[in-house]
C-alpha positions in Angstrom: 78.9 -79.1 -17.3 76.8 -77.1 -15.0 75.7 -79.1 -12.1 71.9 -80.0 -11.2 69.7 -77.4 -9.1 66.2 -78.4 -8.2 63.9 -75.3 -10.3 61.3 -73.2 -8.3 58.4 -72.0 -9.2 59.6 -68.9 -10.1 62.7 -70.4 -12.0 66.1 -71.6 -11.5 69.0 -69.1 -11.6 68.6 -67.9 -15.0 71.0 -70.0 -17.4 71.4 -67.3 -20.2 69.8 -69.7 -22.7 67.1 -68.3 -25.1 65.0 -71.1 -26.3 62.5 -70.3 -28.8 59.2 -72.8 -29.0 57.5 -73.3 -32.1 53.6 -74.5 -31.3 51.7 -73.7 -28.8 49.8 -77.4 -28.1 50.6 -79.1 -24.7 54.2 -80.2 -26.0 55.0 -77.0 -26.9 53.7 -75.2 -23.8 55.1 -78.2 -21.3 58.6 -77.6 -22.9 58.3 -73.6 -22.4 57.3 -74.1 -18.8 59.6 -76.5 -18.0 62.5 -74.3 -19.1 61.2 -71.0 -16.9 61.4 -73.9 -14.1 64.6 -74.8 -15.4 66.0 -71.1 -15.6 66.1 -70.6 -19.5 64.9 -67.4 -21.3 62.0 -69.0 -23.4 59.0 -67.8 -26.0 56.4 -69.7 -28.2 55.3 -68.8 -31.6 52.2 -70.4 -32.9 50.4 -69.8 -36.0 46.6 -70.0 -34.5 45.7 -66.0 -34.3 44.0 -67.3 -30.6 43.4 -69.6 -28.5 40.6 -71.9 -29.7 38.7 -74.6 -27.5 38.9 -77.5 -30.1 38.4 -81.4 -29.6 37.2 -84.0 -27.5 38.6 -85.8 -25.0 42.2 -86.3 -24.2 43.9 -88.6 -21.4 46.7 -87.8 -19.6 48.2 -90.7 -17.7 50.2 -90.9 -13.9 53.2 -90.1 -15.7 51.9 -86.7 -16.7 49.8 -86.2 -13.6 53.5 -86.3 -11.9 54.6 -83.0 -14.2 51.3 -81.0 -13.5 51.6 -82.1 -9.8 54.7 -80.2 -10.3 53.7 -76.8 -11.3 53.0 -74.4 -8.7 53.3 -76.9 -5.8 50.1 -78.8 -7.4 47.5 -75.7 -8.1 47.4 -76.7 -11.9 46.8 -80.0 -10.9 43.9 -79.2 -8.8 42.4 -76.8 -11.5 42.5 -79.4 -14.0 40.7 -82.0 -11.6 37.2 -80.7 -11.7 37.4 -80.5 -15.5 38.6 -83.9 -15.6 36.4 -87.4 -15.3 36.6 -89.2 -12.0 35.9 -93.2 -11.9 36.8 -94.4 -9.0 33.6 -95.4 -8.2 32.5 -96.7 -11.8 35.6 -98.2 -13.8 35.5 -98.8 -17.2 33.0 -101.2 -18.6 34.2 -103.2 -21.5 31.5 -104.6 -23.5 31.1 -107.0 -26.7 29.8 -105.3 -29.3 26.7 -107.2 -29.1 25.8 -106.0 -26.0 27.3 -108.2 -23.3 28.7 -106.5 -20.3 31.8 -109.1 -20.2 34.4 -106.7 -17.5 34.5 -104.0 -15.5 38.1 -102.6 -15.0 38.9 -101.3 -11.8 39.8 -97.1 -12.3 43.6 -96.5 -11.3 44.4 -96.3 -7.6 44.2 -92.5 -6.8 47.9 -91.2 -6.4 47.9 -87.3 -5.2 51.3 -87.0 -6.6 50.5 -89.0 -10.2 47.0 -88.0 -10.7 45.3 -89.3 -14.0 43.5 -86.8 -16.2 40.9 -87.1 -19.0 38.9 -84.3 -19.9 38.1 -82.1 -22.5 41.0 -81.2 -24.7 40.2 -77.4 -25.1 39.2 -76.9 -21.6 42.5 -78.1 -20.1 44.5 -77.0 -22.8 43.0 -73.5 -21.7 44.3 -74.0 -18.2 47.7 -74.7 -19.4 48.2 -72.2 -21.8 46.8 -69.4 -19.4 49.4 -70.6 -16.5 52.2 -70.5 -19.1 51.5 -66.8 -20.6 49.8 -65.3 -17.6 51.3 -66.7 -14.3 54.7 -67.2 -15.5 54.6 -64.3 -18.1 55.9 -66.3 -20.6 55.7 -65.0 -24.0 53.2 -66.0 -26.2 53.2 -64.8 -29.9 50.1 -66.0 -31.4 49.4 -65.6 -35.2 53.0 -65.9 -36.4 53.3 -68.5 -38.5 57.1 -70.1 -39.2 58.0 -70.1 -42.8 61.9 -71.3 -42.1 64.1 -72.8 -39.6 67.5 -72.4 -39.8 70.8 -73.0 -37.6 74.7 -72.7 -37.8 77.3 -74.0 -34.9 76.6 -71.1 -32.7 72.9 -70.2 -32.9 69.3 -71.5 -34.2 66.4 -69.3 -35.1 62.8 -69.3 -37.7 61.4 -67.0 -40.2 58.1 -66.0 -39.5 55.7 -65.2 -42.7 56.5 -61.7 -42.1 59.7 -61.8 -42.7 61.2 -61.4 -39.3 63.7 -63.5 -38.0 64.2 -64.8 -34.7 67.3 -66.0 -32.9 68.5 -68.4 -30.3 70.1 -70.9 -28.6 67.8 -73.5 -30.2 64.9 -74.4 -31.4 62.0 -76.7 -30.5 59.7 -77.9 -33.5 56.8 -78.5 -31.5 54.6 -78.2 -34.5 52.7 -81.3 -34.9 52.4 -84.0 -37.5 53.5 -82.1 -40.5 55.9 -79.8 -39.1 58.4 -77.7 -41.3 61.1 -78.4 -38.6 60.8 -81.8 -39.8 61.9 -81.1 -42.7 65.4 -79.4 -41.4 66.2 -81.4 -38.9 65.9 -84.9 -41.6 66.9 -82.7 -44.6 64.0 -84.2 -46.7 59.9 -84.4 -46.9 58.6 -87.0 -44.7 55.2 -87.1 -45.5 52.8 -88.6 -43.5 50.8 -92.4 -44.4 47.4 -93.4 -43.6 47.4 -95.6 -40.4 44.3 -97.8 -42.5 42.3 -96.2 -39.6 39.9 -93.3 -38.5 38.1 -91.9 -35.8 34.5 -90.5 -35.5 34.3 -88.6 -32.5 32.4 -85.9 -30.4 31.4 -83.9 -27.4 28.2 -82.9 -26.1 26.0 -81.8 -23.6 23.2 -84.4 -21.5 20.2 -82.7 -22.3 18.8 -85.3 -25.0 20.4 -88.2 -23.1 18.7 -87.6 -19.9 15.6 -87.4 -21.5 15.4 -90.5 -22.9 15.1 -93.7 -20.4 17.5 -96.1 -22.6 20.2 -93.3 -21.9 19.8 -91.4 -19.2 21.2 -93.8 -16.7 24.8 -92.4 -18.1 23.9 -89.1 -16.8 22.4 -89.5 -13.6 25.3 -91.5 -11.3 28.2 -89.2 -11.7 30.7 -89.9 -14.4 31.0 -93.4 -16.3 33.1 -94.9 -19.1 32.1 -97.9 -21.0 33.4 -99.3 -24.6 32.3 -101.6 -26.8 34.2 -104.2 -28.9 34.0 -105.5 -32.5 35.7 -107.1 -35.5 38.7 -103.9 -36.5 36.4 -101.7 -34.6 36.0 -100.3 -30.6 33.6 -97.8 -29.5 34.3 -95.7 -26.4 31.3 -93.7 -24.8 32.1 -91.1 -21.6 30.2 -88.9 -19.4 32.2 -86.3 -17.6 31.6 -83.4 -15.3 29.2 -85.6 -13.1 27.2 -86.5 -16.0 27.1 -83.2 -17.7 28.9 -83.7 -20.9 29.7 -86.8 -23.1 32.1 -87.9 -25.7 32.6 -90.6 -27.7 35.3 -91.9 -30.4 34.6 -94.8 -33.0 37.7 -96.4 -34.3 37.1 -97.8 -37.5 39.0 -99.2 -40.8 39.2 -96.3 -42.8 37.7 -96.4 -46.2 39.4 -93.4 -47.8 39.3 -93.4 -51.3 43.2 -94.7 -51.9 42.8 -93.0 -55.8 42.4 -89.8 -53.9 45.1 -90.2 -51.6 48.2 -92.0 -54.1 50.1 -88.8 -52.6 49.9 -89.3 -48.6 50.3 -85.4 -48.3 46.4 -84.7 -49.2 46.7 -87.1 -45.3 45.4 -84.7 -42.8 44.2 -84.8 -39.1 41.9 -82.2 -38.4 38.9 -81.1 -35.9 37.6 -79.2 -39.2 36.4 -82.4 -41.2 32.8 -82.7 -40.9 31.4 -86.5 -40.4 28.3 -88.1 -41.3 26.0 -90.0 -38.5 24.9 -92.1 -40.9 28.6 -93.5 -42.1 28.4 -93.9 -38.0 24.9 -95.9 -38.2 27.2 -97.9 -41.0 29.8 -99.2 -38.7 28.1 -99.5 -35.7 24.7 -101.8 -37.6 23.9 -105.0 -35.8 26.0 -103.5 -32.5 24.2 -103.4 -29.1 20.8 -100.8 -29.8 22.7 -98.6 -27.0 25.6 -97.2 -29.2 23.4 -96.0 -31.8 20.7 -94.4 -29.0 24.1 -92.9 -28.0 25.1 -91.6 -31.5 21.8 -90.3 -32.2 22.1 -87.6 -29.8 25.3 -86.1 -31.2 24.8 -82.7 -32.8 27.6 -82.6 -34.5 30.8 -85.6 -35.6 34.6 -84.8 -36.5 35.7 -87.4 -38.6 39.3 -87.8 -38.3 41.9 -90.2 -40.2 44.9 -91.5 -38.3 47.8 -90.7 -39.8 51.4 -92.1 -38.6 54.7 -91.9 -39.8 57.9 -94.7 -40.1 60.2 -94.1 -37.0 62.5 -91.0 -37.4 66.3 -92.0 -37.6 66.8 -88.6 -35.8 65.0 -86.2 -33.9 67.7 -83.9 -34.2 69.1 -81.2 -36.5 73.0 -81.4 -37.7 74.3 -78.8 -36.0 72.0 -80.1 -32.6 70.1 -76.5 -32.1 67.0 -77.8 -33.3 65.0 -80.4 -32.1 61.5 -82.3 -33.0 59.1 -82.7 -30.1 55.2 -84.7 -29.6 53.9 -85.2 -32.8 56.6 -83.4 -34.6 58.5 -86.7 -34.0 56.7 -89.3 -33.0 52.5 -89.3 -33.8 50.5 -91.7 -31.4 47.9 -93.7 -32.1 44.4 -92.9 -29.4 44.9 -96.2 -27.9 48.0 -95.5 -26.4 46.6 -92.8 -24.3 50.0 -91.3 -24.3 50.3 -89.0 -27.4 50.2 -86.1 -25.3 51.9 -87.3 -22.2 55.0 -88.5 -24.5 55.0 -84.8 -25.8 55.4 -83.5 -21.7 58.0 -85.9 -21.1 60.0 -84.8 -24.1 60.0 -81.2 -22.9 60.6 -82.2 -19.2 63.8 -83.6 -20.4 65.1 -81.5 -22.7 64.4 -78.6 -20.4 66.5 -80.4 -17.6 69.5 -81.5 -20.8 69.4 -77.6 -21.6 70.1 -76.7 -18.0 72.6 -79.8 -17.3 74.8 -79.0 -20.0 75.1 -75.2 -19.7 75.1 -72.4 -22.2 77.9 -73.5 -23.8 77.0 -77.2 -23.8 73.3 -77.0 -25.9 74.0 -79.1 -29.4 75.5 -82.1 -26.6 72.2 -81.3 -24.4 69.6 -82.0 -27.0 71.9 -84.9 -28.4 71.4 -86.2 -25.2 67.7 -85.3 -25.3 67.3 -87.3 -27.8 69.7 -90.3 -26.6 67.5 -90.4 -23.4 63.9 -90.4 -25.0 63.9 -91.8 -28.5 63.9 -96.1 -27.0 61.4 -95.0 -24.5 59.0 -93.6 -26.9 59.3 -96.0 -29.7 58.3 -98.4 -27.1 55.6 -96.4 -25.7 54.1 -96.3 -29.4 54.1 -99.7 -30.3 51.5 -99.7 -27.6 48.9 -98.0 -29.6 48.9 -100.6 -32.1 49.0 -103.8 -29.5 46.1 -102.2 -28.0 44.0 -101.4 -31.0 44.8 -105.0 -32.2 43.8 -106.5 -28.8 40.6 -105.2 -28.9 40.0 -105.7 -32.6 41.3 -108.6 -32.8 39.5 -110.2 -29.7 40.0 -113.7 -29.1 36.2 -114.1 -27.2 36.8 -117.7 -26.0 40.2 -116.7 -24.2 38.0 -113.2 -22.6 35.2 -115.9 -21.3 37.9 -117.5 -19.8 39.8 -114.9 -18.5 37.3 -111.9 -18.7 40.8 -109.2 -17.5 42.4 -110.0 -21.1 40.0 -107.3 -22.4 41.0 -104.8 -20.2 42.7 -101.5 -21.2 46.7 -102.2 -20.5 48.4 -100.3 -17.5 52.2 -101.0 -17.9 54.1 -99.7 -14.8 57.0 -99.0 -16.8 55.1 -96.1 -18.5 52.9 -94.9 -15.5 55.5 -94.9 -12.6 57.6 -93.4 -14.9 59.3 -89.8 -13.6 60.9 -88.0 -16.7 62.8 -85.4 -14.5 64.2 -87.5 -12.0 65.0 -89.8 -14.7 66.9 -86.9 -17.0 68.8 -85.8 -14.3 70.2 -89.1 -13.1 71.0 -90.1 -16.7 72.3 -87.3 -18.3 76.0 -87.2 -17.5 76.3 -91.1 -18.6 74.6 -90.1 -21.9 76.8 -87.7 -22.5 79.9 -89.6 -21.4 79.0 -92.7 -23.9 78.7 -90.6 -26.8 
């Protein structure tokens, strides 16, 4: 096995492995850039003909903050900061859904090499994706959607709906919740299940919330994050961009039709369904008058349905040249707040497994991929449910009590968390055990 080198920004010595990235989200980019750093030859296909500013907002935790920090000695970083919502001086205000302010939860202490971000998914996806195809000339193919993955003992590759094939050392299935790679990789149809939950969310600018006086206090003292709590339901309410923009998201029991949906296929999360503000009005009646002065603003709702899926028993292919990444593998629920973060530590690692083990080494690389991340990220997502559940299941004599047993969870053993350092201190025991 090759020994460690610590990457550059320009890349380590090459390592003569052609990786070949399927999905272009920030999984899929984080795993491209971190092999450049790591010295492979790498190139994403995604099936979106461009890039598209979709969704709302998205959180990135101190464990990710740590792998932007990382590129180009911290200028990513500090171009996603401005984009990004900054409460150090406001917290995170947790109300009852009737209206009492009952804690306000102190905003994380600022670490310049594990900044937190939380800003508009589109807008720092943009910065990402741009730093991955135009500083490090990485290369994009957008429009190409994978029909096929296939491998054999020497080589991995996809067929694109043109009919092209392409070849390499492996392949990462960075293609979301209902990836085809899953389908290789498990060598049947997992089809995804309806969490029993959905999400109404959006993003919008100030300019009806300023003008009226129950709101407009949101808008005019910088940037501020408040959530109310209820019975199976939590509503979260930001403004961002010192009060120019602001989002919300309304978890709620879903009430999907289950006739409609006896096949969990017809299952989808998407930015393209349409909601209704009055199915908002619905959940949110008898709630504190401020969330629906809140709602009433909103142009325009995605209603999305949460969708999860039974732990994988593998994450990779037989032969070990394919491997599932993010979503592809392992769906998070919003309240975890690490869907996306998980997705960058899965390519941080794999990226340093690739370059640990050597060309001739990758099927016992991503093996070992997988041996180092799959525990950690079961874990991880388990916390999406015992935070939805503390909130919607709020015990309010114990919160009078003890006002901090409402607040959001901040487990150190996810936030101090450093996926490259851990990778390469782990990976020749890995691969010794098995």
């Amino acid at each position: 096995m090759e020994a460690s080198k610590a990457p550059s920004e320009a890349g380590s010595e090459p390592s003569g492995i052609k990786v070949i990235v399927v999905g272009a989200g920030f999984g899929g980019l984080t795993a491209a850039i971190e092999c450049h750093r790591q010295g492979h030859d790498v190139e994403i296909y995604e099936s979106f003909p461009e890039l598209k500013s979709l969704g709302d907002i998205i959180s990135f935790g101190p464990n990710a903050g740590r792998i932007f920090r990382r590129w180009s000695n911290g200028k990513i970083a500090d171009r996603l900061k401005p984009l990004s919502i900054d409460l150090e001086g406001h917290g995170f205000k947790i109300h009852k859904w009737t209206g009492e302010l009952v804690h306000t939860q102190k905003a994380h202490n600022p670490d310049p090499d594990a900044p937190v971000f939380n800003g508009h998914r589109g807008e720092l996806h943009t910065v990402v994706f741009n730093y991955a195809r135009d500083e490090l000339d990485i290369p994009i193919h957008l429009g190409r959607r994978v029909l096929e993955y296939f491998e054999d003992e020497n080589q991995a590759g996809i067929v694109l709906e043109s009919g092209i094939k392409v070849i390499g050392d492996m392949v990462i299935g960075a293609d979301g919740v209902r990836s085809k790679a899953r389908e290789l990789v498990l060598g049947y149809v997992d089809k995804p299940k309806s969490s029993g939950y959905a999400v109404f969310r959006a993003w919008f600018s100030n300019k009806d919330m300023i003008r009226d006086p129950r709101t407009k206090h949101f808008c005019e003292n910088g940037d501020t994050f408040n959530g109310w709590i209820g019975p199976d339901v939590h509503f979260l309410f930001s403004t961002i961009k010192n009060g120019q923009d602001c989002c919300w998201v309304l978890t709620h029991k879903s009430v999907i039709n289950r006739v409609k949906l006896q096949d969990d296929a017809d299952i989808e999360e998407s930015w393209s369904f349409p909601g209704k503000l009055e199915d908002v009005y619905k959940v949110i009646e008898g709630w504190d008058p401020i969330c629906k002065a809140i709602v009433e603003k909103t142009p325009s709702i995605v209603d999305w349905k949460l969708v999860y899926r039974d732990p994988l028993p593998r994450w990779v292919s037989e032969h070990g040249r394919i491997a599932l990444l993010g979503d592809s593998a392992h769906p998070f629920l919003p309240t975890s707040a690490q869907g996306a973060t998980q997705a960058m530590e899965d390519g941080v690692v794999l990226a340093v497994c690739l370059k640990r083990g050597g060309k001739n080494g990758v099927p016992t690389s991503v093996r070992a991929y997988q041996d180092i991340r799959y525990e950690r990220v079961c874990a991880v997502q388990k916390t999406g449910e015992t935070t939805r559940d503390l909130w919607h299941k709020a015990d309010w004599e114990k919160v009078a009590k003890d006002p901090a047993s409402i607040q959001m969870p901040r487990e150190d053993w996810i936030f101090r968390f450093d996926a490259e350092r851990n990778a390469e201190e782990v990976f020749s025991k890995v691969v010794e055990v098995n």
